[in-house]
C-alpha positions in Angstrom: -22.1 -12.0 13.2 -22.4 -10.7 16.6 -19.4 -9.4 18.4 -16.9 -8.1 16.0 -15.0 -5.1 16.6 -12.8 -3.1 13.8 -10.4 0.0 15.5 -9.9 2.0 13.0 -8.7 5.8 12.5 -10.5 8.2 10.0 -7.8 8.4 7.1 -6.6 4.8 7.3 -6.7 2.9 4.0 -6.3 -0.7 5.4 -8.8 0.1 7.6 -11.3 0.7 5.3 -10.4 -2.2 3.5 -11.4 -4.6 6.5 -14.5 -2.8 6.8 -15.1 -3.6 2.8 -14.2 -7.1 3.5 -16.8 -7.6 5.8 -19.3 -5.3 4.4 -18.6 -7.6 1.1 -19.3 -11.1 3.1 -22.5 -9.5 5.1 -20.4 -9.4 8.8 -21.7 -7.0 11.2 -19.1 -5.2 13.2 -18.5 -2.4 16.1 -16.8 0.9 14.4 -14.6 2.0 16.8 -12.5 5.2 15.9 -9.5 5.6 18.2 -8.0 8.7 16.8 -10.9 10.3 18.2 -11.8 8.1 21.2 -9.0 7.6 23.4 -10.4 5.3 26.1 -10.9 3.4 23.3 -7.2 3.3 21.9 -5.8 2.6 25.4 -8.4 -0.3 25.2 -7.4 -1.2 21.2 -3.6 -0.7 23.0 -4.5 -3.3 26.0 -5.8 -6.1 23.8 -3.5 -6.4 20.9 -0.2 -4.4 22.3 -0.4 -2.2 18.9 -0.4 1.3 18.8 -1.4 0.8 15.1 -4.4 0.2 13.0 -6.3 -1.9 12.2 -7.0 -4.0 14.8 -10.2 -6.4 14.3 -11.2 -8.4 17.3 -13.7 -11.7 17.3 -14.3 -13.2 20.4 -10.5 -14.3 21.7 -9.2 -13.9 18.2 -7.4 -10.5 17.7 -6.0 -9.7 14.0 -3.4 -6.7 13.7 -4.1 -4.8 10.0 -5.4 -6.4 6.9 -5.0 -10.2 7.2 -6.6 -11.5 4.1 -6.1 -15.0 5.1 -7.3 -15.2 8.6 -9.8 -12.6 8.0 -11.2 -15.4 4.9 -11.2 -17.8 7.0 -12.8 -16.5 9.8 -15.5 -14.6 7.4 -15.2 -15.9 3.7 -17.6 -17.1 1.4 -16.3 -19.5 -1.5 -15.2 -17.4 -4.6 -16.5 -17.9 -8.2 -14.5 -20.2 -10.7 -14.0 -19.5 -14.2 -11.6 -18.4 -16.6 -11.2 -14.9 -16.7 -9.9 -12.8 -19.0 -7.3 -10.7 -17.4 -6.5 -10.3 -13.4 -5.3 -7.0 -12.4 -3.0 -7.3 -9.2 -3.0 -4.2 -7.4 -5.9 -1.2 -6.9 -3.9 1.6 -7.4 -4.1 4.0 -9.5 -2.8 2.0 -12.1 -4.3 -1.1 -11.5 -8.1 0.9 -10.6 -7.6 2.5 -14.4 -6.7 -0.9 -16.0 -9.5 -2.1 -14.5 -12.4 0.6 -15.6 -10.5 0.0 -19.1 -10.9 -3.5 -19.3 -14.4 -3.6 -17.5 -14.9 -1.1 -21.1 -14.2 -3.4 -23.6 -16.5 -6.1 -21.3 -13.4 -8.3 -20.4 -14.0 -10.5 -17.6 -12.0 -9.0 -14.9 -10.7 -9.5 -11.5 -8.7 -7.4 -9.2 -6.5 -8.6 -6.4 -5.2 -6.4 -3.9 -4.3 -5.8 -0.5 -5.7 -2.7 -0.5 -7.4 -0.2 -2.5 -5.3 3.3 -3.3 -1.7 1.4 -2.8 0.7 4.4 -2.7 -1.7 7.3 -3.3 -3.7 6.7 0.2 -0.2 7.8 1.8 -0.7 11.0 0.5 -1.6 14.4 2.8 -1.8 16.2 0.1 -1.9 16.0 -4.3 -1.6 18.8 -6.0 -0.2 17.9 -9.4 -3.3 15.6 -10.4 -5.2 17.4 -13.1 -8.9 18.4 -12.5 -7.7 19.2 -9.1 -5.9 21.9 -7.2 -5.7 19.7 -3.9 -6.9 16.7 -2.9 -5.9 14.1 -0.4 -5.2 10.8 -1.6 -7.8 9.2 0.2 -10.3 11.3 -1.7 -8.6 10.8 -5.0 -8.8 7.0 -4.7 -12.0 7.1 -3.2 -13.6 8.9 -6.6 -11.2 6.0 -8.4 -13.1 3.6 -6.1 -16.6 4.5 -7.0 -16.0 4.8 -10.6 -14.5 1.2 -10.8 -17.5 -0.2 -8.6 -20.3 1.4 -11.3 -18.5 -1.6 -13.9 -19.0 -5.8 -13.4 -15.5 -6.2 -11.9 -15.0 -8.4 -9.2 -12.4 -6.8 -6.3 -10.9 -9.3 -4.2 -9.3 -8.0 -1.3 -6.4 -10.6 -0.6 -2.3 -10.8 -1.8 -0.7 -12.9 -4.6 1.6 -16.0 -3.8 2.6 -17.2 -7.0 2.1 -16.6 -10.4 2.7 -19.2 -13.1 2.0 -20.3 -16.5 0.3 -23.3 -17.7 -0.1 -23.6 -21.4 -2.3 -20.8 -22.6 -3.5 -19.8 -19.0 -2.3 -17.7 -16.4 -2.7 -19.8 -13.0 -3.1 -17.1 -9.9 -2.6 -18.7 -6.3 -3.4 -16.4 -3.1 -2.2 -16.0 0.4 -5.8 -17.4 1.3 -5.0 -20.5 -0.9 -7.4 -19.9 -3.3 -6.6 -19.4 -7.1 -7.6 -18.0 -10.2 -6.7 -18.5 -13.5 -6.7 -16.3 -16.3 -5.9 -15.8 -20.6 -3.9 -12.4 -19.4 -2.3 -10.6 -16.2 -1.9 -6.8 -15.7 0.6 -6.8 -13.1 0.2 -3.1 -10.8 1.4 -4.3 -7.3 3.6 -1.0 -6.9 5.7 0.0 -4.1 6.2 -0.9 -0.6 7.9 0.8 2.1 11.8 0.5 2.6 12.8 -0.6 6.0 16.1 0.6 8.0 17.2 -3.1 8.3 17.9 -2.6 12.0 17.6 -5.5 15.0 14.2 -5.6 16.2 12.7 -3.6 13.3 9.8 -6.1 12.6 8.9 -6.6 15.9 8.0 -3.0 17.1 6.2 -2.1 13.6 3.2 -1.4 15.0 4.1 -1.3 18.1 6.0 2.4 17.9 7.5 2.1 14.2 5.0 3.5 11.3 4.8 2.9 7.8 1.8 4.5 7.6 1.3 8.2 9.3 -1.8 8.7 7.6 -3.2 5.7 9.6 -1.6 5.8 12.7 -0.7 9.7 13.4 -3.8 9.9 15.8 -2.2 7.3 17.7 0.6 9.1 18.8 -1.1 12.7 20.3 0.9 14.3 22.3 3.6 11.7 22.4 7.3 12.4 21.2 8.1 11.1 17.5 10.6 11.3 15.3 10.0 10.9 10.9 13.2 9.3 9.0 14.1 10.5 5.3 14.9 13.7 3.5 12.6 13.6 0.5 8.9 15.2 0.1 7.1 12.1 1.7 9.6 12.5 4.9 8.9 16.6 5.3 4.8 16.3 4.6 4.7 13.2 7.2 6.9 15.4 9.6 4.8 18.5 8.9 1.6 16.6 9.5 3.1 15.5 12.6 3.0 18.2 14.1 -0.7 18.4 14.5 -0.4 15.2 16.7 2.9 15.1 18.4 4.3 16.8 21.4 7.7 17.0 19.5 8.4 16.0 16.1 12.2 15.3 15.0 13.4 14.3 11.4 16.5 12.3 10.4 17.9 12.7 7.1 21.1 10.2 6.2 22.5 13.1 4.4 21.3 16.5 3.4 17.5 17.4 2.7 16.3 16.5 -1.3 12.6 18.4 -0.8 10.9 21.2 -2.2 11.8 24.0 -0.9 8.3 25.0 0.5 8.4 22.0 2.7 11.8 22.6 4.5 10.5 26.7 5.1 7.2 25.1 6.5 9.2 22.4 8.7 11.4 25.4 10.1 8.3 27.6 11.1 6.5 24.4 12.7 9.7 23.8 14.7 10.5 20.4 13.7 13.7 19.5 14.7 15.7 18.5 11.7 19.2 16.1 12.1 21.4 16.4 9.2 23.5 13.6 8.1 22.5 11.4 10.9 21.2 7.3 10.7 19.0 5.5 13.0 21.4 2.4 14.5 19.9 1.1 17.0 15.8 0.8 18.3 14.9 0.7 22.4 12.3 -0.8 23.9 10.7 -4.4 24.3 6.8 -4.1 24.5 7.1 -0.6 22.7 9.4 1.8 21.2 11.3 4.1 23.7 13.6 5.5 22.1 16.5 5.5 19.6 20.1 5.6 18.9 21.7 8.1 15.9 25.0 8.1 15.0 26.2 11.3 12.9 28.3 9.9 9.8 31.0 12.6 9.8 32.0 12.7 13.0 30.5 9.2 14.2 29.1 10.6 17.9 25.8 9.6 19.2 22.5 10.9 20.0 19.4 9.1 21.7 16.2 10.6 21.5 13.3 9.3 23.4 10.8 8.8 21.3 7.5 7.0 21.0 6.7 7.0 17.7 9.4 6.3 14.5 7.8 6.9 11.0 9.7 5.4 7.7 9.7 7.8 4.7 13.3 6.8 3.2 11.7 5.3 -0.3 9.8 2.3 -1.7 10.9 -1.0 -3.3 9.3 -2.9 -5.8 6.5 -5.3 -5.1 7.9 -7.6 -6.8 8.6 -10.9 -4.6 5.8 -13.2 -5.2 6.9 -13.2 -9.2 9.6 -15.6 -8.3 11.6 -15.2 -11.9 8.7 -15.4 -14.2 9.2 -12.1 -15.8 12.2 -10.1 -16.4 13.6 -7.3 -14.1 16.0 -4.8 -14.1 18.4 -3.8 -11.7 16.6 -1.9 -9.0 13.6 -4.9 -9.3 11.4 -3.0 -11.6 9.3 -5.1 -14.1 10.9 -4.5 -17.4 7.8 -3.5 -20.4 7.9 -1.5 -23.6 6.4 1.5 -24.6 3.0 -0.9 -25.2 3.4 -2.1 -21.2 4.1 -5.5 -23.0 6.7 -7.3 -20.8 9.2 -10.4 -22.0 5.8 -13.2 -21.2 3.2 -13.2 -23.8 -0.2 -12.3 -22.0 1.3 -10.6 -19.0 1.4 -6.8 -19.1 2.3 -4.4 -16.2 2.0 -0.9 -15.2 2.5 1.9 -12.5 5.7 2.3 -10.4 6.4 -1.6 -9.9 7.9 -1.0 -13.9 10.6 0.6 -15.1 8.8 3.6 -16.5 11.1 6.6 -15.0 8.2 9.1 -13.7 7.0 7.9 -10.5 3.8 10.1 -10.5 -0.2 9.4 -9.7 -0.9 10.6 -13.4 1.6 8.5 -15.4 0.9 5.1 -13.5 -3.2 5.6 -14.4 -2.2 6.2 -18.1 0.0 3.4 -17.7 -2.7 1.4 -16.2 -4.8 2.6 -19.2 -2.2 1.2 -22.1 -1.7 -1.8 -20.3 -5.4 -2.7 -20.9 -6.0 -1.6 -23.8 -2.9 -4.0 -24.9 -4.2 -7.0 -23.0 -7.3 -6.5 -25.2 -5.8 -6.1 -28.2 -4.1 -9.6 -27.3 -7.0 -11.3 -26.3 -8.6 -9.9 -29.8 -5.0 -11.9 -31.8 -5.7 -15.0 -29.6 -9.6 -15.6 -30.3 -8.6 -14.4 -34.1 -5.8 -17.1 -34.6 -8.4 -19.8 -32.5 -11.1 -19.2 -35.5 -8.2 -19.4 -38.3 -7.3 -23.2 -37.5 -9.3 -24.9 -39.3 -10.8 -27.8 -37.2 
């Protein structure tokens, strides 16, 4: 199909994700790099008013970041029916694991997700992940990625509605209005980005407000920023910032909780650091310009003109689309056992939408690893009570 363009930047997970999309349903499309090309990001910039990627464009139709749904509409091809064994929802670490494990024991297997990686793509930098002194996230899920893609599992890139239970089966609905249905779930949607909950928040993401600094750094070369949190993610993205930015300035709501290797590294880079400060208001209409911090001991006020505000003060659970039909606990973390069994017969979940404590790439892929080999097992106690009734 003649005449699609994808603007995209090198590291940029959902950005590859369009590009598999199409790939998948046989679209031909323009790859247009704008953290290297910068006539083409003030161009990317003109037609969709995002200084984020990834911008597809079709003719007069413009589509800001993975749309599953408009980008099915537009490109789609009908999906198989069936009954499948298990759906995995979500292709992270957790959920790509489940899924060589269930492909394994030649379960019929789907996987839903937004986007392969989840949480891992974010990263600059892993170097906890055994086998490996270093690698980036991108290249950690990537060598995930290929080793899923050498079983027959189907990857769907698209996001859950609903989820319910009818009888024996597991009925799956999609943004994109298609469904699946299934004997067993392994639920591994993880994390998502906290927001600051300010006015106007949701309108500039995208348009000056980040989510994503691996994606979007390029974008903002040269260009003032400022990173918000105090934790390991906040210091790396400010680090990394550095490399892009004409001035990089970090806002921590109370006192710094990283390594210490990253705060000595943010002090030689010269990042300007802003100790028990918080973000209250957001300027700018067609853009970020700048914003408002108020210091909570003494309550006096700083704006800093910035074009560029990167989130990094934690995640919250995935969780919304479940709409009460398994238990959670406090924080909104899906409650399992040490078996990743939850309180539904036939649904299992794993990675860091659960309750499990350690947060880390390596626990949620054993994670992802138990919950299939317990979705097995119950399909195995299913088809074994089906032959035991006599007919």
């Amino acid at each position: 199909m003649a005449g699609v363009k994808v603007y995209t930047t090198e590291s940029c997970p959902y950005c590859r994700m369009v590009e598999a999309f199409l790939k998948k349903h046989d679209v031909e499309y323009e790859h247009i790099d704008v953290g290297k090309d910068r006539e083409a990001a003030r161009e990317m910039i003109a037609a969709s008013g995002q200084r984020g990627v990834p911008v597809t464009i079709f003719g007069d139709e413009v589509i800001v970041g993975f749309d599953a749904k408009r980008l099915r509409e537009l490109f789609g091809t009908p999906i198989e029916g069936g009954v499948y064994d298990t759906v995995i929802v979500g292709a992270g670490p957790a959920g790509l694991t489940a899924a060589v494990y269930c492909a394994r024991n030649l379960m019929k297997t789907v996987v839903i997700a937004e986007n392969i990686g989840g949480q891992a793509t974010w990263s600059w930098a892993i170097e906890n992940y055994m086998g490996f002194s270093t690698i980036t996230g991108e290249e950690l899920v990537r060598k995930f990625e290929e080793q899923v893609r050498g079983f027959d599992v189907r990857l769907e890139l698209d996001s859950v509605r609903s989820i319910k239970k009818e009888g024996d089966l597991f009925v799956i609905t999609m943004v994109s209005d298609h469904t699946y249905r299934c004997r067993t779930v392994i639920l591994a949607s993880g994390k998502e980005p906290r927001k600051i909950g300010l006015p106007g928040e949701d309108r500039l993401i995208g348009k000056g407000i980040s989510v994503c600094a691996v994606c979007d750094a390029p974008l903002f070369r040269d260009r003032p920023v400022a990173v918000v949190g105090g934790g390991n993610a906040a210091l790396q993205t400010a680090i990394e910032m550095t490399k892009f930015a004409s001035s990089v300035a970090l806002i921590v709501r109370s006192a710094l909780r990283c390594d210490e290797v990253y705060a000595l590294q943010a002090e030689k880079e010269g990042i300007r650091v802003f100790l028990n400060q918080e973000v209250t208001e957001l300027h700018g209409d067609a853009g970020l310009t700048g914003i408002t911090l108020r210091n909570r001991e003494s309550g006096e006020e700083t704006v800093l003109n910035v074009e560029g505000l990167f989130l990094a003060i934690g995640l919250v659970p995935k969780t919304g689309f479940l709409d009460n039909l398994v238990a959670l606990n406090e924080r909104g973390e899906i409650l399992i056992d040490e078996n990743s069994e939850t309180n539904v017969p036939g649904l299992f979940a794993a990675g860091d939408v659960t309750c499990v404590r350690a947060k880390q790439i390596i626990v949620a892929a054993g994670e992802g690893a138990k919950a299939a080999i317990s979705a097995h097992e119950y399909l195995g106690s299913e088809r074994l009570e089906e032959r035991m009734v006599c007919p």
